[in-house]
N, C-alpha and C positions, 0 to 999 in steps of 0.2 A: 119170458121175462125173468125166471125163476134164474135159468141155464145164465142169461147176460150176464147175470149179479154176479154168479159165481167164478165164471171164466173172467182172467184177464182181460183189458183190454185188448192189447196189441194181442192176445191169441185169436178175441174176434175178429178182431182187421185182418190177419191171414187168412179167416176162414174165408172171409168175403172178398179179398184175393182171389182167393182160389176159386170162388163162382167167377168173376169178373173173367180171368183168365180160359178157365171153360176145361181145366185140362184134368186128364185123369193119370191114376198110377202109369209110372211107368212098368215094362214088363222086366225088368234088371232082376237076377236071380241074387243080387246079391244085397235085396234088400228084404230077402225070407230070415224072417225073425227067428227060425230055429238053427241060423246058422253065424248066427251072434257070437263072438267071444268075449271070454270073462279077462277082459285085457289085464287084470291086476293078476287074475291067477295064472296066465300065461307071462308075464313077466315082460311082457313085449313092450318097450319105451326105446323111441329112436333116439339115434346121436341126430341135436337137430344145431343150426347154426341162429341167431340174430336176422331178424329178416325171411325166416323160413314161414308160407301159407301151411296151417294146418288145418284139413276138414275133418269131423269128426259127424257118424250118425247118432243122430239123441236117440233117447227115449221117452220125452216129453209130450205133449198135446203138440206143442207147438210145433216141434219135430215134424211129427207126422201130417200135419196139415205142408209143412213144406215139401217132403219128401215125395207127397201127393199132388202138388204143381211143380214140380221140376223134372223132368225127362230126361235130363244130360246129366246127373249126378245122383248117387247113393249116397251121399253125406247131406247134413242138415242144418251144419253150422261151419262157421269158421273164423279164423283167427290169427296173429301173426305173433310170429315168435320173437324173446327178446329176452337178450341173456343179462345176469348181471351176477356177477362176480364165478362166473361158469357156471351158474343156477338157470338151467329154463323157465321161462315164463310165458304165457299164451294171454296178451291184452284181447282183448275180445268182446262185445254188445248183445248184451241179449237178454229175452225179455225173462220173465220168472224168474230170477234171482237177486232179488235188491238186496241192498246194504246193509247194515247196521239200524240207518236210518228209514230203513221201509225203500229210497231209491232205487230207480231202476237205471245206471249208470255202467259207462265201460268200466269193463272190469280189467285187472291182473292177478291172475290164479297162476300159479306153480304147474307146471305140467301135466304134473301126477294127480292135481286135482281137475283138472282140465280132462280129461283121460279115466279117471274113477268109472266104473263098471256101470253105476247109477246112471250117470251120463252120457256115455259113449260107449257104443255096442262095436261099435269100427272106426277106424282112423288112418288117414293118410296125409303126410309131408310133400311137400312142392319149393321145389326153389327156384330161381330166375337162370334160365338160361346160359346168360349172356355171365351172368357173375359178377357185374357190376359191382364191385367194393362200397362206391360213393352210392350208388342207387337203393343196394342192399341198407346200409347206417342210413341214409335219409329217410326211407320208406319205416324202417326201424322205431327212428328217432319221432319222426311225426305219428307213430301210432303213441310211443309211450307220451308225448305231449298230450292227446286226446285222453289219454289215463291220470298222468295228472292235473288236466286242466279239471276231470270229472265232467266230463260231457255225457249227457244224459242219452239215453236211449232214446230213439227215431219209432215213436209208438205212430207216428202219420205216413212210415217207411216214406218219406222225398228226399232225396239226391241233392235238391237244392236249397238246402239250410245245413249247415256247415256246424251250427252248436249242438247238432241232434245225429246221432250216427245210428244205422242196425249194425248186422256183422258183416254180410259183404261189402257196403257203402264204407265200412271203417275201412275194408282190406283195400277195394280199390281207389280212395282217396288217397291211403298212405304211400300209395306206390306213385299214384298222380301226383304226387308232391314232387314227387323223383323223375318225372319227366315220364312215366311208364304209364299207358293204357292198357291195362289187363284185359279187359272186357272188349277194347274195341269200339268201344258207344254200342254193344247188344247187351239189350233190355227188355224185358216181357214189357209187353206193352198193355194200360188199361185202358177204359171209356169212362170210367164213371168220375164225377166230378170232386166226390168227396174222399177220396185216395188217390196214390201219386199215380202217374201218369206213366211213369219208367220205371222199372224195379232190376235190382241187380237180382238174378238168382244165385247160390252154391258154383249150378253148371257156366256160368258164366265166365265163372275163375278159373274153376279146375278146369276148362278145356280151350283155356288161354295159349295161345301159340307163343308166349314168353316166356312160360314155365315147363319143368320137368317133374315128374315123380319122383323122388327117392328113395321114398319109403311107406310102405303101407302095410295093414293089416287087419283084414279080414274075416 
């Protein structure tokens, strides 16, 4: 009872996720913590475009409870990129960083705050394919609509409620706006009745047959 009080909510609902789900670490070498970079001190920040998926691995609770049901990916969050006035920005959902007001709502952070050493131990950029202009600006545009509409964080993670987003459910919405299925409809699936039923995970995105890697770093 002590530990409920203290953890977030939505940190407990992934832990219990992650029992529902059943799954254990994966064996990916590239999510040994001694081989982390201190991205600020390595200088390392891509050229990124409007429209570009970025994952990034936390170093959070939360993190790591995902890190720990996901098999298909080394990252542990994600987010879509969106420039304005040649300024990168990473709109983004997620839990443990509310607002001003105590909120836990999407965000829009600057890159380099998105990316802070605190944060992100690694990171890699994804873009579409196909290149879409119109697809890339809509998918865009509907995430920063979601930033300024201030939609709150998805602490019941369900797909289907639209005023509540996590962070993959913002990514592959915002491209579903666009006519674009990322995922495919693959979703871990649960049993239990009092959490969603379908979960988008990280690896659901990053190994999207519509996207490319650009850029990564390790």
């Amino acid at each position: 009872m002590f530990i409920g009080k203290m953890l977030p909510s939505a940190v407990l609902m992934l832990a219990v996720i992650g029992l529902m789900l059943g799954q254990a670490p994966a064996r990916d070498g590239r999510k040994n913590p001694e081989g982390d970079v201190n991205i600020r001190k390595a200088g390392a920040l891509p050229e990124v475009c409007s429209g570009d998926i970025i994952f990034r691995r936390g170093r959070s609770l939360v993190s790591t409870v995902v890190l720990l049901n996901d098999r298909e990916s080394p990252f542990s969050h994600t987010g879509i990129v969106s420039l304005e006035g040649g300024i990168p920005y990473v709109i983004h959902a997620v839990p443990g960083e509310p607002d001003t007001n105590g909120e836990e709502r999407v965000k829009r952070d600057l890159l380099t705050e998105f990316l802070t050493p605190e944060k992100a131990a690694r990171f890699a950029v994804f873009r579409l394919k196909n290149g879409d202009p119109d697809a890339v600006f809509q998918a865009a545009a509907t995430a920063e609509g979601y930033y300024q509409n201030r939609l709150a964080f998805d602490k019941a993670f369900s797909i289907r409620s639209d005023d509540r987003l996590y962070c993959t459910e913002l990514v592959w919405k915002a491209y579903l706006s666009a006519g674009l299925n990322l995922t495919g409809n693959r979703f871990a699936r649960t049993n239990a009745s009092f959490i969603a039923d379908s979960l988008i995970l990280p690896g659901h995105i990053l190994k999207s047959s519509l996207l490319y890697e650009v850029y990564s770093h390790y």
